[in-house]
N, C-alpha and C positions, 0 to 999 in steps of 0.2 A: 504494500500500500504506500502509496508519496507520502510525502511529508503535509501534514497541515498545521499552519500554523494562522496566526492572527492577521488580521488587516481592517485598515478604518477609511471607510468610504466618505470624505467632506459631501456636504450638499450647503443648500440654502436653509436659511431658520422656515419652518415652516412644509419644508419637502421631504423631512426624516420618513416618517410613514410609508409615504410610497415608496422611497428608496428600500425600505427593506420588504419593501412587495418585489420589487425587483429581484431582490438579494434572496428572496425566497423562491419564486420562477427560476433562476437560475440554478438554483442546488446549495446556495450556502448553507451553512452551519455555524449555531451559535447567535444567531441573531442579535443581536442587542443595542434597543435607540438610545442615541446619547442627543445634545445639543448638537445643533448643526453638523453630526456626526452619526454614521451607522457601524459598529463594529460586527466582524464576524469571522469565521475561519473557512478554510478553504485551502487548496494546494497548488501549486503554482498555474495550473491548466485554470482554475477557478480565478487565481488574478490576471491572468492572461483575459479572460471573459468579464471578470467584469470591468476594465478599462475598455476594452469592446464593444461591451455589448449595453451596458448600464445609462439609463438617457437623464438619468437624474443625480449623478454625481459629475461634481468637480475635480475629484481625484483620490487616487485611493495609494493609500498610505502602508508601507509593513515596517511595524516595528521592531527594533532588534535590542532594544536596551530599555529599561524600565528603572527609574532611580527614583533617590531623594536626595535634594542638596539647598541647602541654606547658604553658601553663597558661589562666588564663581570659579573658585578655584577646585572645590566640588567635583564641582559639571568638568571640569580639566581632568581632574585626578580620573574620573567614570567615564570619560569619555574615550581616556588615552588607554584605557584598560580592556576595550577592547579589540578582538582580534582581526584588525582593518583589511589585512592582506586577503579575507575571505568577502571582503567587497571595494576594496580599490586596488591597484596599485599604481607606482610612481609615475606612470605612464598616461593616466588616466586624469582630468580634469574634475573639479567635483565646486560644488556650490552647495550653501546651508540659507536652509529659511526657517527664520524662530519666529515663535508666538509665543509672546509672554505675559501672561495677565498672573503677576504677583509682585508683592512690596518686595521683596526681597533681589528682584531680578525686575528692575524699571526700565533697562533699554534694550530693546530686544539686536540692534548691531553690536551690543557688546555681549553680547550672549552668542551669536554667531561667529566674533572675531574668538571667544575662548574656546569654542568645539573646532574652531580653524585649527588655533594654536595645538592643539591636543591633535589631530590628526596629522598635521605637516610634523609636530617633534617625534610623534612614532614612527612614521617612516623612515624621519632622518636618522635614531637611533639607533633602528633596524638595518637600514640598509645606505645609510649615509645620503642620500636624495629625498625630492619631496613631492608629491604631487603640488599640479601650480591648480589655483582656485580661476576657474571661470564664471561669471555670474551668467551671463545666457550663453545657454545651451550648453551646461556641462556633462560630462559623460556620467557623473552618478551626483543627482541631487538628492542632499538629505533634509528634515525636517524634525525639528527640537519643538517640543511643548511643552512651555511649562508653566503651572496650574500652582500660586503657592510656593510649595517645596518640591511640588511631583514634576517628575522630569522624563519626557517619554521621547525618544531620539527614532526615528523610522525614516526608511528608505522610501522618495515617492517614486510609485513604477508609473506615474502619467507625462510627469514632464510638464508640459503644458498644459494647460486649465482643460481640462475635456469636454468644458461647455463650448470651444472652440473647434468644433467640427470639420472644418473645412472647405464647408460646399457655399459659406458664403462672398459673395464677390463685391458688393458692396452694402453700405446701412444707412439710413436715414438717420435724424438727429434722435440720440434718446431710446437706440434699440431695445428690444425686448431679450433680455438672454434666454439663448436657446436651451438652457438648463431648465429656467422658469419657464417656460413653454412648455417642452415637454411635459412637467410634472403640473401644468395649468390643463392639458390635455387629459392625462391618464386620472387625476382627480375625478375628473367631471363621471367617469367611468367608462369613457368612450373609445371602444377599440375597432372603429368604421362598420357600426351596424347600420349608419344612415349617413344621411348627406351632410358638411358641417360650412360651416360657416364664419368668417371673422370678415364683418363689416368694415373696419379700419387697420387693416392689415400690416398695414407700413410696408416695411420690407419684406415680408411672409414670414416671419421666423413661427406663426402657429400653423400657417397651413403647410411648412415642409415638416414640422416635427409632427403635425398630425398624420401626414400622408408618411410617411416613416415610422408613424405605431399603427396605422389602417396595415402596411402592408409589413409589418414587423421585421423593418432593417435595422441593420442594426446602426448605429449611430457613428461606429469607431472605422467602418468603411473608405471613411472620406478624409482621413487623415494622414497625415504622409508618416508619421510614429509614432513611437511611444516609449518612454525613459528607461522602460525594462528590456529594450532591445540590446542596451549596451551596456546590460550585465555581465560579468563571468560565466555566470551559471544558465545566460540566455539559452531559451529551447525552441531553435528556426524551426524546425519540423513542427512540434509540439502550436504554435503559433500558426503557421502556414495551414494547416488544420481548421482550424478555428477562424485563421480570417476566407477562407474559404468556403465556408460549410453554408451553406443559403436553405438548408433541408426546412428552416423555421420561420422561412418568407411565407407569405400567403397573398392569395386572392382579393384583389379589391373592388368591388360594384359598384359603389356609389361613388359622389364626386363631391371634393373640397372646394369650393369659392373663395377667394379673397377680394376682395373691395376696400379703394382706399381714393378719395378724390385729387389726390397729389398727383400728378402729372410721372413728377419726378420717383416719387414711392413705387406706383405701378410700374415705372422700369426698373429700380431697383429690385424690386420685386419676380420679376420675370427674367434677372437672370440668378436672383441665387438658387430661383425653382429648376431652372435650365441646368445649374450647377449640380442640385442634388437629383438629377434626374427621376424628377418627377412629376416634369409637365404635363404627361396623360392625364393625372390625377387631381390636378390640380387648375380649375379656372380661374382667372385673373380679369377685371375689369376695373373699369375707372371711373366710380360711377361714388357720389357721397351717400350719407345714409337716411340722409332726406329724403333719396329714392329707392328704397331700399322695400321690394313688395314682399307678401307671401312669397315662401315657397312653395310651389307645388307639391312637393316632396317631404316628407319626414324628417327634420333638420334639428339640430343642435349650432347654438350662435356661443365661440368660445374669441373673446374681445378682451382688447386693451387699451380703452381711449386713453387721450391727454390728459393729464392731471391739471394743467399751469403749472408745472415746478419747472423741469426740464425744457416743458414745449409747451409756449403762449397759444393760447384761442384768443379771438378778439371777444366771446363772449362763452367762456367755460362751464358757467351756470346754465344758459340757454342750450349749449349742445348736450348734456345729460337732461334738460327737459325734454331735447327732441328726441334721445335715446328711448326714454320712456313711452312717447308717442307712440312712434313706430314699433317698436315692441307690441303694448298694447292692439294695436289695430292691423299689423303687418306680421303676427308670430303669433297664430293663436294656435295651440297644441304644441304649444314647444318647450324646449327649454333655453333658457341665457344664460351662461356665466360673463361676468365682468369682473376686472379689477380695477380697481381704481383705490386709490388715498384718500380725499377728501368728503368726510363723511356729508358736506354742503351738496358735493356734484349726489352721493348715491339717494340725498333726499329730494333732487330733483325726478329722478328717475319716476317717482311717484308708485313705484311697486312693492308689496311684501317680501322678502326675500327670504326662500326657505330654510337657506343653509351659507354660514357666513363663515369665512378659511382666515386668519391672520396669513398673512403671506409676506414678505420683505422684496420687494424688487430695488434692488440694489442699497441706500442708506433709508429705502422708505417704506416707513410701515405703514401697508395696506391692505386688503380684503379680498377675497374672490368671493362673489354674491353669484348664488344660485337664484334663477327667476322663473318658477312658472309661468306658464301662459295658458289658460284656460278660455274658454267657449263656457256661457252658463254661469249657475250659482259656484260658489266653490264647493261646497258642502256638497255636491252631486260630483266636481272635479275629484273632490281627496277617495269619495266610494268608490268613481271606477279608476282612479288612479294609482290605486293604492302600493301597487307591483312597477310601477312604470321602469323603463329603461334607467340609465343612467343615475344610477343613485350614487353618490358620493362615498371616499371609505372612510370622511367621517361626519357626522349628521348634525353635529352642535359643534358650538363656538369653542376655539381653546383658548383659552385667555394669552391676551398676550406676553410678551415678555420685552427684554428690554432691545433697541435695536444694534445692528453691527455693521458697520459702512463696510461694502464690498465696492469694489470698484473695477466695471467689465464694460464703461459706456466708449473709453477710448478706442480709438482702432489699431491696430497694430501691426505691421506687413509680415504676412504668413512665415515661417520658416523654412527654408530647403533644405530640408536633414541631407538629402543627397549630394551638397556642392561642399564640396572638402576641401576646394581651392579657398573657399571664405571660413575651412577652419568650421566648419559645422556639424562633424562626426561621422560616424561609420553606419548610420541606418542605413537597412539594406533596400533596393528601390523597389518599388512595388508596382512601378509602370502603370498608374491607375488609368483604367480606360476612362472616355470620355462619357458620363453618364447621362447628357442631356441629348448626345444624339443615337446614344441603342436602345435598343428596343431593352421592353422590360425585362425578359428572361436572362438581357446578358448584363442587369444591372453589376452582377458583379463577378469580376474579371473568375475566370475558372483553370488558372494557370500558376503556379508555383512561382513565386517574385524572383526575379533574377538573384543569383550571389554574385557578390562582387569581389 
């Protein structure tokens, strides 16, 4: 049997739960929700999947050291104790990321310069040389947390943030992270039994991660690596497997819409759909939500208007009034979810809402509001409703808690693990086909990445 050991999947405050719906779908063990945190065990085929496959984490973490230390020379003395040759050597570049919420340990760069100092004096006492420290893109990043006195040192096998998918080309002001998206999708309970909808679309970042849980891709497809590739112990085969394996795709009937009156949004929009190839899937128009009819069809509307914080309306109050409008008279038998922050815009809206999610999009704390939409009395809706579709997987409020600035609104120019002449490292190439212009069956490549 492999070995299993521990690992801590980051997410958003707010998207614990479903991440360990995920972490349960895939086969983990050991479950356990923390803050902004899912722990669990699994063996290396299992981290391998879930930096793959996982649509609701930012990055998963394996620990290799668990202490207590009261001050920094501590964290030196524990750090330089253990045996680094079985995860670097001199050869190898390496970078540290701390998190430090304790009196004891106030500045989290000088918590990173003493696990530096403790790893560069082991090596040089061992073998007279040191590894040098890169901060992007080094070949093994580690992460220090320390809580208090408690001090937990893990290896991240992501690398970079894995709400960073790949398949976007560009974003409008104020994007929606594709993290929060995802897990604003799988909330709702929706895994493409009907047609769905987001009226203000922006960029798409709901309709490609909805069309990506309709036809259950995996997420980690589109990205050119992953940190655990330039491991010692990395396992090509093992990996090559797994990002191959499409046996868990399925069938999609219905169809996603997006709608966004921006000009500029709607092209944005249609090519990160191009990028994540899944235009088939996905309709795109340019039309506001002032016009916004019935659907014909069986629909769920999963949205993220303006707040005013980020991104001005010339009348913010007025456009959650006309939300509600049309809702009302344009979505009768359906259901809404919305996010939004200010609890002024969601009393515009003018509706009951059944089920209300504390959620953090980015430093702000806000709500996903589930909205019925009924035809009739209500009391004749909740009798034959009572089973409906998409029920949420949790039904009451959780109180909230305090918030954490995350910060994913910048943009950033993609990586190319592959170009070694810019000093970028040894991922192996994956050749990814072009996804927007094959056909769906050959969404993903069926060929073994080249070695180099």
């Amino acid at each position: 049997m492999s070995e299993q050991f521990e690992m801590i999947a980051k997410t958003f405050q707010g998207l614990e739960e479903i991440l360990a719906e995920e972490l349960t779908t895939l086969g983990a063990n050991d479950i356990q929700i923390g803050r902004r945190m899912v722990s669990f065990t699994g063996d290396k085929r299992m981290m391998y999947k879930a930096n793959f496959c996982l649509r609701t984490a930012i990055r998963i973490l394996k620990p290799i050291k668990n202490f207590t230390a009261k001050d920094a020379d501590e964290v030196y003395n524990q750090i330089q104790a253990i045996p680094w040759e079985e995860y670097l050597d001199v050869n190898k570049t390496f970078a540290i990321d701390a998190v430090v919420f304790s009196e004891e340990f106030r500045h989290s760069k000088f918590v990173s310069y003493k696990v530096k100092d403790a790893i560069v004096d082991y090596f040089r006492e061992k073998t007279g040389k040191r590894p040098s420290v890169r901060i992007n893109n080094p070949d093994v990043l580690l992460n220090i947390h320390i809580a208090h006195t408690t001090c937990t040192l893990s290896l991240d096998s992501s690398g970079e943030s894995l709400h960073r998918r790949g398949y976007r080309q560009e974003q409008v002001e104020a994007p929606l992270n594709e993290v929060l998206a995802a897990g604003m999708v799988l909330m709702t309970g929706w895994r493409g039994e009907c047609d769905l909808i987001d009226p203000m679309c922006g960029s798409g970042t709901i309709p490609v991660e909805a069309a990506l849980i309709a036809r259950n891709i995996a997420p980690g497809v589109f990205r050119k690596g992953f940190a655990f590739e330039k491991w010692v112990d990395f396992d090509s085969e093992m990996f090559d497997e797994i990002y191959n394996d499409d046996s868990q795709e399925r069938e999609f009937t219905h169809k996603i819409y997006g709608y966004d009156n921006s000009p500029k949004a709607n092209e944005i929009a249609t090519h990160n759909i191009k990028a994540a190839g899944v235009s088939k899937d996905v309709t795109l128009k340019l039309q506001p939500f002032q016009q916004f009819e019935q659907p014909k069809e069986k629909s769920i509307i999963i949205t993220n208007p303006p707040y005013g914080e980020r991104i001005s309306t010339n009348d913010l109050l007025g456009l959650y009034q006309m939300i509600g409008e049309r809702l009302k008279h344009a979505f009768a038998g359906n259901d809404a979810w919305i996010l939004s922050y200010r609890e002024e815009c969601f009393d515009q809206i003018g509706l009951k809402p059944s089920v209300k999610v504390p959620l953090f999009n980015g430093a702000l704390e806000c709500e996903f509001r589930k909205y019925q939409l009924f035809d009739g009395k209500y009391k004749e809706f909740r009798t034959e409703n009572k089973d409906r579709d998409f029920k949420p997987r949790r039904e009451d409020t959780r109180p909230r808690r305090n918030s954490e600035r995350v910060e994913y609104g910048e943009r950033r120019e993609r990586r190319n693990f592959d170009d070694k002449r810019e000093g970028r490292g040894d991922f192996k190439n994956r050749d990814r086909k072009d996804r927007g212009n094959e056909e769906r069956k050959e969404f993903k490549p069926r060929f073994k990445r080249e070695e180099k």
